[in-house]
C-alpha positions as CSV (number, residue, x, y, z in Angstrom):
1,X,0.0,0.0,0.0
2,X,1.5,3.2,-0.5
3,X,2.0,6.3,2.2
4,X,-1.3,8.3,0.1
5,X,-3.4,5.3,-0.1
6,X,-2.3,4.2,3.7
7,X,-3.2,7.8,4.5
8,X,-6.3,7.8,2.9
9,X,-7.5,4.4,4.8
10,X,-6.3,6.0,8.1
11,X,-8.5,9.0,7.3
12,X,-11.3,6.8,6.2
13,X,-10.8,5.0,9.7
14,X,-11.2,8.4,11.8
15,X,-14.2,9.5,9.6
16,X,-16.0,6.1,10.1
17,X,-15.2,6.8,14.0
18,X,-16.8,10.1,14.2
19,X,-16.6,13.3,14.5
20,X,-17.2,14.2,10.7
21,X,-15.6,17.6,10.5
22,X,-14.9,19.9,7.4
23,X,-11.1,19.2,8.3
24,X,-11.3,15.8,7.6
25,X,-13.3,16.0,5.0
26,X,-10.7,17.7,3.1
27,X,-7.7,16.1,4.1
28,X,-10.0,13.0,2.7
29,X,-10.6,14.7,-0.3
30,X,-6.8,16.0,-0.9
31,X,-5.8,12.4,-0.3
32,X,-8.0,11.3,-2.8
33,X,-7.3,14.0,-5.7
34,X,-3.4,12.7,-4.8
35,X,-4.1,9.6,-5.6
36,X,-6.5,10.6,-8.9
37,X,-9.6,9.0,-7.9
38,X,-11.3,12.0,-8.6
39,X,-14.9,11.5,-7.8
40,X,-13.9,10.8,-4.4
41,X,-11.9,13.9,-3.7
42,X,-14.8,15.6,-5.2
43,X,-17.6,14.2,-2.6
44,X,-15.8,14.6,0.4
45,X,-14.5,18.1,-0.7
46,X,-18.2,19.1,-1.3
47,X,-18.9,17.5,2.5
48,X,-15.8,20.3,4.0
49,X,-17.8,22.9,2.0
50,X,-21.3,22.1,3.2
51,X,-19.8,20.9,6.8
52,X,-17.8,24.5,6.7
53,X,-19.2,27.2,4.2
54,X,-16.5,29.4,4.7
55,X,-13.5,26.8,4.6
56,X,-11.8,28.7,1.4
57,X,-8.9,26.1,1.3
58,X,-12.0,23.3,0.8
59,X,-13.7,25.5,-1.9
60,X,-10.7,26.2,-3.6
61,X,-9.6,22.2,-3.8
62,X,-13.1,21.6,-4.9
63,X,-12.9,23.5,-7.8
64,X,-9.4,22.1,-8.9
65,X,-11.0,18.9,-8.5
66,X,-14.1,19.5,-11.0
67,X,-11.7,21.2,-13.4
68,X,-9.4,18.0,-13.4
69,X,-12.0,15.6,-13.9
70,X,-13.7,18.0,-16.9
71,X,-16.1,19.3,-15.4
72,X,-15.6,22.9,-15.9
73,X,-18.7,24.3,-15.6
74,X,-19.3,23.1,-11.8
75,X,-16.2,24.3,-11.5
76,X,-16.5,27.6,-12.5
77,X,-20.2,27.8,-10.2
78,X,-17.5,26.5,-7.2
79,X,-14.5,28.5,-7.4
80,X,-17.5,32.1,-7.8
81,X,-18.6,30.9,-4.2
82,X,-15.2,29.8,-3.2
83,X,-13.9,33.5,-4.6
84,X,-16.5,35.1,-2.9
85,X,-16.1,33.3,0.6
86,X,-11.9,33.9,0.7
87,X,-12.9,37.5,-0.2
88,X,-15.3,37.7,3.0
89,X,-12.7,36.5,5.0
90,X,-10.0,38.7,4.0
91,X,-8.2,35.2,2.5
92,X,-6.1,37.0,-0.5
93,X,-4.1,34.3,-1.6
94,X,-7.1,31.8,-1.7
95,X,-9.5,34.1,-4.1
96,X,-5.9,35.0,-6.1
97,X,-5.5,31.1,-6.9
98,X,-9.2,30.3,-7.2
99,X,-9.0,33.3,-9.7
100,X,-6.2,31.6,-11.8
101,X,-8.3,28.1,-11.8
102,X,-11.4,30.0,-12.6
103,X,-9.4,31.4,-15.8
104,X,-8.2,27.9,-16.9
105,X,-11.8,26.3,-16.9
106,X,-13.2,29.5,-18.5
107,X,-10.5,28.3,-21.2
108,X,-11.7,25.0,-21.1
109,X,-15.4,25.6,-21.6
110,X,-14.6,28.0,-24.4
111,X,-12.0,25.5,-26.2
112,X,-14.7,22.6,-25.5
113,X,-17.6,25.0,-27.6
């Protein structure tokens, strides 16, 4: 087993234990984009964000998610809210990446039409 899958199953472990926390949740979902199972990182990432609306590290991670697995238009609706939420909280660098993301799957909706 490698150290991202190993870390996935321990994270799997803690969630199955309780408490299920919009930490977790993304660590879960980082583990899992990591490892390219995509639809994974994608449903827990969307449990951090529902779990913890204003989690702007979980919104952004989300959106990069979507974009990689070609879904750009969710992505695009994400990264708006996930923009919007690191604004409200004063998180630059968060809305300044999610801005760049945003971009690139604006790019690939365009090239895709």
């Amino acid at each position: 087993m490698t150290a991202v899958a190993n870390a996935a199953t321990q994270l799997e472990a803690l969630l199955a234990k309780g408490p299920d926390t919009a930490l977790l949740r993304y660590s879960l979902g980082n583990e899992y984009l990591k490892q390219g199972d995509l639809d994974r990182a994608i449903e827990h990432l969307a449990a951090a964000t529902r779990l913890d609306p204003r989690y702007s590290a979980a919104w952004k991670l989300q959106g990069k998610a979507l974009q990689a697995a070609g879904r750009p238009v969710e992505a695009i609706a994400i990264l708006d809210r996930g923009i919007q939420v690191a604004e409200e909280r004063g998180d630059i660098q968060a809305a300044k990446e999610m801005r760049v993301f945003h971009r690139r799957a604006l790019k690939e909706l365009e090239a895709a039409h």
